[in-house]
C-alpha positions in Angstrom: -5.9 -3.4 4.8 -4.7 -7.3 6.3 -4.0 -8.3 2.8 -2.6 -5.2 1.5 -0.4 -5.4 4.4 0.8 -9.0 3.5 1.1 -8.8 0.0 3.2 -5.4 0.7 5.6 -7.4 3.2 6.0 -10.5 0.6 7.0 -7.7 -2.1 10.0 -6.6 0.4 8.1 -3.4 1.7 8.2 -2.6 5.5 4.6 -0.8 6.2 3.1 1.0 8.5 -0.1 2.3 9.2 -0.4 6.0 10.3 -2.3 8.5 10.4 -5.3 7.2 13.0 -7.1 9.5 14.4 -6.0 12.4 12.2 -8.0 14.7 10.3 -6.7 13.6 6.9 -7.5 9.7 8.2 -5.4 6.1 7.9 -2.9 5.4 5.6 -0.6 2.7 4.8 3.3 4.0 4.3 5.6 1.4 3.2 9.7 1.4 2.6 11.1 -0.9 -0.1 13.8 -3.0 1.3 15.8 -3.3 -2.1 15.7 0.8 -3.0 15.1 3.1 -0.2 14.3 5.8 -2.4 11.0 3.7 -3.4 8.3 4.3 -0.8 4.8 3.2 -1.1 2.0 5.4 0.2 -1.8 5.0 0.0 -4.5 6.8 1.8 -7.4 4.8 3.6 -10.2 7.6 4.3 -11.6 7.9 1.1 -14.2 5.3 0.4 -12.9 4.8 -4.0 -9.4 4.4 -2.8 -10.6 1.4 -0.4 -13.0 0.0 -2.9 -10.0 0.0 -5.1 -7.6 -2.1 -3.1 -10.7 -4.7 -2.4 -11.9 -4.8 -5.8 -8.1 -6.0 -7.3 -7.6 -10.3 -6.7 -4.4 -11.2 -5.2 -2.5 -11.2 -8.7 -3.7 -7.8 -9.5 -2.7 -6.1 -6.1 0.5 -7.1 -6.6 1.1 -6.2 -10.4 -0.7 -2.7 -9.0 1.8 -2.3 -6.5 5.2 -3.7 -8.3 3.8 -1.2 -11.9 3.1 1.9 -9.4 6.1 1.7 -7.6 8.7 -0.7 -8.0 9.2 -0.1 -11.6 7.3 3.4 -11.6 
């Protein structure tokens, strides 16, 4: 969650982390500076969607992130 965190701020997103304690789990919500209509938004709880994130190195988290939503 640290790095998706940073590389989210280094893109120009402003996340947050929600959701604790909830009974659909943790999630990462994140406003893009440039476009406010561009929001980023990934559930935590399920165990695939965190392997995911891990499995990608730093220059595949961010082409992940800029293809999904910046350019979406």
């Amino acid at each position: 969650m640290e790095r998706l965190i940073k590389t989210l701020n280094e893109l120009g997103f402003t996340p947050t982390i929600g959701g604790s304690g909830s009974e659909d789990g943790e999630y990462v919500r994140a406003e893009y500076s440039d476009d406010d209509r561009i929001v980023f938004f990934h559930h935590l709880e399920d165990p695939a969607d965190a392997r995911f994130v891990s499995s990608l190195d730093e220059d595949d988290l961010r082409s992940w992130i800029v293809k999904s939503w910046i350019e979406g």
